[in-house]
C-alpha positions in Angstrom: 0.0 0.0 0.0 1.7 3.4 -1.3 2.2 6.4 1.2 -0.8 8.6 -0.1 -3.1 5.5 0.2 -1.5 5.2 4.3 -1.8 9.2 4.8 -5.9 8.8 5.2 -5.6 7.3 8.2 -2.8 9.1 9.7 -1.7 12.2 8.7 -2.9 15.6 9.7 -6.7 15.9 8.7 -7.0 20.2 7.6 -3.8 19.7 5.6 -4.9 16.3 3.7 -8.1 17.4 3.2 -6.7 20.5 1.2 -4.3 17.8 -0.5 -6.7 16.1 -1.5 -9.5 18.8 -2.6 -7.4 21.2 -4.3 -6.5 18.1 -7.4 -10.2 17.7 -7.7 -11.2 21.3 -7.5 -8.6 22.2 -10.5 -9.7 19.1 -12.2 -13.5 19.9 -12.6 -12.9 23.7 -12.4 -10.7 22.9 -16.0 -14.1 21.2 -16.8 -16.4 23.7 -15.9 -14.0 26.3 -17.7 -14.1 23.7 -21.0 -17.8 24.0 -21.2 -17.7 27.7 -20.7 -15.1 28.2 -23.6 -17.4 25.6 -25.6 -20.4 27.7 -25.0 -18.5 30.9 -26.0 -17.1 29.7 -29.2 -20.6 27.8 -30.2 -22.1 30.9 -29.3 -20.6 32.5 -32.5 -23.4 30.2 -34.2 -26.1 31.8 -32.4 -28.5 31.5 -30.0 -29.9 28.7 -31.6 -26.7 26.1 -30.8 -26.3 27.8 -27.4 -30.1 26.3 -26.7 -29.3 23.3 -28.3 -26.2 22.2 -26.0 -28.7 23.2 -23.1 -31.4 20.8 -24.2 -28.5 17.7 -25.2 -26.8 18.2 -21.7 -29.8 15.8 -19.8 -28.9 13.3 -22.0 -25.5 13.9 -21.1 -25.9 13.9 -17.3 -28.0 10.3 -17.3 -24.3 9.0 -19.0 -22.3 10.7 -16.2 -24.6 10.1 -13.5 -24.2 6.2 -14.2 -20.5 6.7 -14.6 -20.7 9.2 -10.9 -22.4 7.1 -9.4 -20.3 3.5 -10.1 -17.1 5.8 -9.2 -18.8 6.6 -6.3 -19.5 3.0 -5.3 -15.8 1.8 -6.6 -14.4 4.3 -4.8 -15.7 3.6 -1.2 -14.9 -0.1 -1.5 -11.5 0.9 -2.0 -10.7 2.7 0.3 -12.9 0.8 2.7 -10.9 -2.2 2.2 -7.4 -0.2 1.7 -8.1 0.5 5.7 -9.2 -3.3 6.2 -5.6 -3.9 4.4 -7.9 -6.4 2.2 -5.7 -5.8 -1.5 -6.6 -8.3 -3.2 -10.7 -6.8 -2.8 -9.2 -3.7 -4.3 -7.8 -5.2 -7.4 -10.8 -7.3 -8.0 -12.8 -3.9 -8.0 -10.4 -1.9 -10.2 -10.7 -4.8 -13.1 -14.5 -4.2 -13.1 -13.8 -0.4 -14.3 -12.9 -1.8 -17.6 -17.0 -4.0 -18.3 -18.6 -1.4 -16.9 -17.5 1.3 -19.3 -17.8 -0.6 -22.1 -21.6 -2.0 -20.8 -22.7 1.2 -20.1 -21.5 3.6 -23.0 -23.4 1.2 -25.3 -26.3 1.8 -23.1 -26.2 5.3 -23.6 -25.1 4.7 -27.7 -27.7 2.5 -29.0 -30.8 4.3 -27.9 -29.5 7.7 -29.2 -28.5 5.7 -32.6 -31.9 4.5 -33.4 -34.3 7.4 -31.5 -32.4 10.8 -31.4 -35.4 12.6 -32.5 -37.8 11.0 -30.2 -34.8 11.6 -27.3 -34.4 15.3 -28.4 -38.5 16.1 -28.5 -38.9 13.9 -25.0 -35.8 16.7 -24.1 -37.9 19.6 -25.0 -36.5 20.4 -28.3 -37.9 23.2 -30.5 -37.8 22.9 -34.4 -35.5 25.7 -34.9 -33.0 23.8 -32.3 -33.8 20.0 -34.1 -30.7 19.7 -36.5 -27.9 21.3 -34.0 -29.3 19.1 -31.1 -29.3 15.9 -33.4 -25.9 16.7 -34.6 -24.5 17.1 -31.4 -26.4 14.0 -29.6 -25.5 11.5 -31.7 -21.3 12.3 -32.4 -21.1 12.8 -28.4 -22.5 9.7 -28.1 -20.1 8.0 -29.6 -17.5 8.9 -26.8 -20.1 7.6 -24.0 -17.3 4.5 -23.4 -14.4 6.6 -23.2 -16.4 9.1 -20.8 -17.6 6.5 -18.8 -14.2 5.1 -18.1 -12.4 8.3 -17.5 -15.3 8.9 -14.6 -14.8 5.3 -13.4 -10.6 5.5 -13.3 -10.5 8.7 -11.7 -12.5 7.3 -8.9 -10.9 4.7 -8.8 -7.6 5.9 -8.2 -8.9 8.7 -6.1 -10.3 5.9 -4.0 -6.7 5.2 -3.0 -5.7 8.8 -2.1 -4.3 9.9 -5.3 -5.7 13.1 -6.2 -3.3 14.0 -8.5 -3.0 11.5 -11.3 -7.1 11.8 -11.8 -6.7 16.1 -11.7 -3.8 15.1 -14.5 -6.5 13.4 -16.3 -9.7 15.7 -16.3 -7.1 18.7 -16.7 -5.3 17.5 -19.6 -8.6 16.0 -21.7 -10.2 19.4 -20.9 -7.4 21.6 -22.3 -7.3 19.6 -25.1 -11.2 20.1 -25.6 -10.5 24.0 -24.9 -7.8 24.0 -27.7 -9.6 21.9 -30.5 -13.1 23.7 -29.7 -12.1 27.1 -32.1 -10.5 24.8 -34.7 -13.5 22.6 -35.6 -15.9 25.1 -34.9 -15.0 27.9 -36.9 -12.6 26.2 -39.0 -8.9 28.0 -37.7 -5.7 27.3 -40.3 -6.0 24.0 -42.2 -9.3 22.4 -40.0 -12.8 22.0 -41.6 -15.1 25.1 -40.1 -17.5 22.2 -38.7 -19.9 24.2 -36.8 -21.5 22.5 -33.9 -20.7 18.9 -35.3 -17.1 20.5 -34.7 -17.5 20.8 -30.8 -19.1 17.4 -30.7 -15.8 16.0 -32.2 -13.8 17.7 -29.9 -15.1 16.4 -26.8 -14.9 13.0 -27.7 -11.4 13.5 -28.8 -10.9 14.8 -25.2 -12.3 12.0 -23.9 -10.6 9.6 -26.0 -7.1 11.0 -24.7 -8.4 10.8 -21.1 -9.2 7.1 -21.4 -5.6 6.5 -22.4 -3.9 8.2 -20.5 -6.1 6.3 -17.2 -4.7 3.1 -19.0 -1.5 4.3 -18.9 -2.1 4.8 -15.4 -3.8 1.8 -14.3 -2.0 -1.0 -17.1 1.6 1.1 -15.9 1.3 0.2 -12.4 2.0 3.7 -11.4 -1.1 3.3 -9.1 -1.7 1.0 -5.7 -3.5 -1.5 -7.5 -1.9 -4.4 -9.7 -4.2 -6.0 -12.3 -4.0 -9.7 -13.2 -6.2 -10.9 -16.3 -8.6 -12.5 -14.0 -9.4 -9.6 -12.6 -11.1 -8.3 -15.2 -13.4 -10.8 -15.6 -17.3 -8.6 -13.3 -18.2 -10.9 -10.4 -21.2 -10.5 -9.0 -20.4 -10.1 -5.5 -18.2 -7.0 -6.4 -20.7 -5.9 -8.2 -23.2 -5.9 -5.6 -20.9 -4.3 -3.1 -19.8 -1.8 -5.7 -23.9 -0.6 -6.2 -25.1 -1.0 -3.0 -23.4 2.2 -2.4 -22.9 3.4 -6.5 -26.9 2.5 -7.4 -28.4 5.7 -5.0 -25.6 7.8 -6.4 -26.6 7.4 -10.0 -30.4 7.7 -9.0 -29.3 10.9 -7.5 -27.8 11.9 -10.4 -30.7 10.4 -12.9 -33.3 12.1 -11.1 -31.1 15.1 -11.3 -31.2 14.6 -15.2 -35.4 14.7 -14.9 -35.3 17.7 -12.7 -33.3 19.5 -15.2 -35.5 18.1 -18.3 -38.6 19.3 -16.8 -36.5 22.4 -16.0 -35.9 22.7 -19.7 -39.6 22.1 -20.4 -41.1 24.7 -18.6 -38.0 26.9 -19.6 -39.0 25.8 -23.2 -42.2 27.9 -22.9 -40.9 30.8 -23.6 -38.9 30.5 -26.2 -35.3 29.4 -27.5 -34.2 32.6 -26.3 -34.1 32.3 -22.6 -33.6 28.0 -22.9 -30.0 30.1 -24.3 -29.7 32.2 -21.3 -30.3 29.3 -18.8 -27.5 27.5 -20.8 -25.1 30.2 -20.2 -26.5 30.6 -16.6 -26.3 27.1 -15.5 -22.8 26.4 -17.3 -21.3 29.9 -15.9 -22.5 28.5 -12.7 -21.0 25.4 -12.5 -17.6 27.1 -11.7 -18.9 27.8 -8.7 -20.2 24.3 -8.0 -16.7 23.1 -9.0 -15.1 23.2 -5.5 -18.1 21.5 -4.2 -17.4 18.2 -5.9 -13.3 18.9 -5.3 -14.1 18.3 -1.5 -16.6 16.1 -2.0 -14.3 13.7 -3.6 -11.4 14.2 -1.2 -14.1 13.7 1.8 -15.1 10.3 0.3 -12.0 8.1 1.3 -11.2 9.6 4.5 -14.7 8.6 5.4 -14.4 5.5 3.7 -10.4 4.6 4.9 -11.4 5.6 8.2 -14.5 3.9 8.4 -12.7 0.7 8.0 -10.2 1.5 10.8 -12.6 2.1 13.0 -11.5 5.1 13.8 -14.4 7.4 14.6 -13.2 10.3 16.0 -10.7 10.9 12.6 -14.0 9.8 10.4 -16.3 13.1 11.8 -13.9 15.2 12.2 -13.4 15.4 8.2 -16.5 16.3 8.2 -16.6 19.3 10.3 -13.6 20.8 8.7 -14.7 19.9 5.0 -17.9 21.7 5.7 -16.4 24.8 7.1 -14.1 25.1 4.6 -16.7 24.6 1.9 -19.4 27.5 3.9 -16.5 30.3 4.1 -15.2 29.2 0.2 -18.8 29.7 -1.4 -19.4 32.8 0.9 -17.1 34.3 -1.2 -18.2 33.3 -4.0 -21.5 34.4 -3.9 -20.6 37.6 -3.0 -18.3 37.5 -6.1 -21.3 36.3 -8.2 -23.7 38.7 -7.1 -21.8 41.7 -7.6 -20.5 41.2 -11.3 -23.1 39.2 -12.1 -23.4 41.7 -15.6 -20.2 41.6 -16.3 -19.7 37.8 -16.2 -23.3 38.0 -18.3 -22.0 40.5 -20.8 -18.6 38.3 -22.3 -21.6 36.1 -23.8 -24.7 38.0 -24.2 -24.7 41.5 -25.7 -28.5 41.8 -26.5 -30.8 43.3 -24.3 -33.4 40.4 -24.1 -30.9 38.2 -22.7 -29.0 39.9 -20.4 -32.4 40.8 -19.2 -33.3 37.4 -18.9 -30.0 35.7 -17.5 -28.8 38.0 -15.2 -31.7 37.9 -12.6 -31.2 34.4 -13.1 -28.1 33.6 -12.2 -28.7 36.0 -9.0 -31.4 34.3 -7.8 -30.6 30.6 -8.8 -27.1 31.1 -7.0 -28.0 32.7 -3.9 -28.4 29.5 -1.8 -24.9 28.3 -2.8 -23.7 28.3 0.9 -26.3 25.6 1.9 -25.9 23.5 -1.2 -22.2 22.5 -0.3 -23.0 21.5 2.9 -25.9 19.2 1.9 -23.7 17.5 -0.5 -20.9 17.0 1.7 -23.5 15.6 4.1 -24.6 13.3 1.5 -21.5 12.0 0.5 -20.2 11.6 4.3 -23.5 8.7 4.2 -21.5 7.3 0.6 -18.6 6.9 2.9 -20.5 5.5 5.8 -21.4 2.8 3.2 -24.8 3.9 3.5 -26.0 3.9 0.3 -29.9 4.5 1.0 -29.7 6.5 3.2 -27.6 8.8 0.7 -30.3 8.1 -1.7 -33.1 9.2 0.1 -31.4 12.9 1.0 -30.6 13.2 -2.6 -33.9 12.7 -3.5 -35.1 15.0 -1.3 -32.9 18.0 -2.5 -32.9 17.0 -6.0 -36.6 15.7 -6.3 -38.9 15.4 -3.5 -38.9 19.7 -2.7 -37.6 20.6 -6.1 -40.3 19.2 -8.8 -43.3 20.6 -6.8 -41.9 24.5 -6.2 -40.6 24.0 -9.7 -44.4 23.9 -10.7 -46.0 25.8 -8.4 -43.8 28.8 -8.3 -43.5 28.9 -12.2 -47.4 28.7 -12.2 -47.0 32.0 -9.9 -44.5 33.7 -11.2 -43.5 32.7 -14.5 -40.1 32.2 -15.4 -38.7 34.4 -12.5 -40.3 31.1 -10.3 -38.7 28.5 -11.9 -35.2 29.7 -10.8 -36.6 30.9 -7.4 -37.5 27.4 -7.0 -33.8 26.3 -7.1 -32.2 28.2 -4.1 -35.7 27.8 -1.9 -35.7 23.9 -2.2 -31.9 24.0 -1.2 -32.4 25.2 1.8 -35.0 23.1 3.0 -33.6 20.0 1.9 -30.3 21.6 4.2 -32.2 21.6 6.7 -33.4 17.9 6.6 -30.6 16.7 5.6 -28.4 18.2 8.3 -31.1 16.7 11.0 -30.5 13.4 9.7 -26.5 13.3 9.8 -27.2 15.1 13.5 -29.0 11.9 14.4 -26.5 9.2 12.7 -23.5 10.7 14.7 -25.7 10.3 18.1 -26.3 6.9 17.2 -22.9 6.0 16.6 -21.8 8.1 19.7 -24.0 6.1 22.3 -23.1 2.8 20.1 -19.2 3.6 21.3 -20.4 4.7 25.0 -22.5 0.9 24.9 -18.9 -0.4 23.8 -16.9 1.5 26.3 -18.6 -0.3 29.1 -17.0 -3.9 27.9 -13.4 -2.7 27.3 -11.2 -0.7 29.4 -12.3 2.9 28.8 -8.7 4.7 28.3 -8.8 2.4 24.8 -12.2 3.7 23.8 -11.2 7.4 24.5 -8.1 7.0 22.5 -10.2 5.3 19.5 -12.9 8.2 19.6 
């Protein structure tokens, strides 16, 4: 077992957590900033592709909720079983990477192969939006694999408390995307001017060059795990341990995907115009969500490692620290936000219609920001706690449960101003629930040590807390 795979159970907990969130928060902060350049240089096309990468992206979340959510599951057995010192667990899981991406980006090809159209109107696709959104649907879904398994290797790895080699991964793919985007799309020096079928074929280009460098990675043995042919053959046990925790991540993520497709639908009401302006509003936003996921993914095997230690008072701790850390960073973000919100608006919009659209928008559907870390942190200290339905539940309840109903009735009330006021209002209800229900696992696990401490000598217990 390798030195950063050790450190989650012993070295000091602020400075690993920053270790280990600051690889993930420049890994999806270079992916956030990819699909903020795409959306600039497709913007050239007009409003038109701008709306139609809004109503594709659904589609795109149900692959990379499957892919979140199996990374999720692979990496807390993992590092569970790193801390269990059980290797040979690990390695079994690691081989499964390799089925799973190939199962499940020809679950997410085929369908789009024979009913793009049907996919696309079921998305909420306007006829003036059809050809770009059909262009860009089916070439993207031709990289579905590769995406898949560049998700599923960078959890992997980051499973074993290397933060850096998946941050190399999602960096270096992402760049690439950045650099190729201008070329294909408007046809710079010798390449094709390709339009929107241009940015398609430079994400999956990116993806293709993340996949190999993972196998380089994994196949190198430049990781902690050491596949044998064998291992790659699924087995169902591994599988079941792997989804028990990975199945109510990808629900979370799927019913995510809905939320944002009957987002889009009610968005679609008014026209292609402001479906553009949510697209620019929601992908300028993820940057801010960026260091939410960082953290998250740092917070998952120090829970997990920890967790199969035993030792508790290491395992909660991460999670007070993560979540202050997290409350202060998007503080400051929001205030960031709020304040320039025109002139983040104006680098992509210059008409008046949709910077009158977006930039109330983005106010109001990122003013709840500090409660949304928190809750997801929560949630994914339940991932780590290997309990999987639990985690489920909560995320249902942010995502789903409080979201679809104000979604509905506030748009009935207000229009389109109450579809975004929907977003920030069922965050921090589902904060609050969420919150009470962590408060209530840690007192159940506190008396279950005080129960314990009565059978063995009570200076052990004490150190063990």
């Amino acid at each position: 077992m390798e030195k950063h795979t050790e450190r989650l159970g012993s070295a000091p907990l602020a400075s690993l957590l920053v270790r280990l969130s600051l690889p993930g928060i420049t890994a999806n902060i270079a992916f956030s900033l990819y699909n903020v350049v795409d959306t600039f240089w497709v913007a050239q096309l007009g409003h038109e592709a701008i709306a139609a990468l809004t109503i594709v992206f659904p589609y795109q979340i149900l692959a990379m909720a499957v892919g979140m959510g199996t990374g999720t599951g692979i990496g807390a057995l993992v590092s569970k079983n790193f801390g269990e010192k059980n290797f040979k667990t690990t390695n079994l899981t690691a081989g499964h990477i390799f089925s799973l991406s190939i199962i499940w980006g020809l679950v997410f090809l085929m369908p789009v192969i024979l009913f793009s159209e049907t996919i696309l109107i079921f998305l909420g696709a306007t006829k003036n939006i059809m050809s770009y959104a059909k262009t860009y649907l089916i070439v993207t879904s031709f990289g579905a694999p590769a995406n898949v398994f560049v998700i599923l290797v960078g959890s992997l790895i980051r499973g074993s408390g290397d933060a850096v080699k998946p941050t190399i991964i999602m960096v270096t793919s992402s760049i690439l995307n950045i650099i190729l985007d201008p070329l294909l799309i408007l046809g710079l020096g010798p390449f094709p001017g390709m339009g929107i079928k241009g940015a398609a074929i430079a994400t999956v280009i990116s993806q293709g060059a993340g996949m190999l460098i993972g196998l380089f990675y994994l196949l190198g043995n430049k990781t902690s795990f050491r596949l044998r042919g064998q291992y790659l053959i699924p087995r169902w046990l591994i599988l079941k341990k792997i989804y028990y925790v990975g199945a109510p991540a990808s629900v979370q993520q799927l019913t995510e995907s809905l939320a944002f497709i009957l987002f889009n639908k009610l968005v679609s009401i008014y026209g292609s115009i402001p479906i553009a302006a949510v697209g620019i509003a929601m992908r300028l936003s993820d940057l801010a969500f960026m260091p939410i996921m960082g953290v998250s993914n740092a917070l998952l095997p120090v829970v997990g490692y920890n967790l199969g230690t035993g030792n508790q008072k290491r395992l909660w701790k991460s999670i007070k620290l993560s979540t202050i850390g997290m409350v202060i960073l998007l503080a400051l973000f929001t205030i960031i936000i709020e304040i320039w919100t025109p002139e983040i608006v104006g680098i992509f919009i210059k008409d008046s219609e949709g910077l009158n659209v977006t930039i109330p928008g983005m106010r109001i559907m990122l003013s709840a920001m500090v409660f949304i870390g928190p809750s997801i942190l929560f949630i994914t200290a339940f991932q780590g706690l290997s309990m999987g339905g639990t985690a489920l539940w909560l995320s249902l309840v942010r995502q789903f449960i409080l979201f679809v109903p104000l979604l509905f009735l506030l748009e009935n009330l207000l229009g389109l101003t109450g579809i975004w006021f929907a977003l920030p209002l069922s965050d921090v209800l589902s904060f609050n629930v969420i919150f009470a229900f962590l408060l209530r696992e840690y007192s159940k696990r506190k008396k279950r040590m005080a129960i314990n401490c009565i059978k063995i000598e009570y200076s052990r217990c004490e150190s063990a807390a």
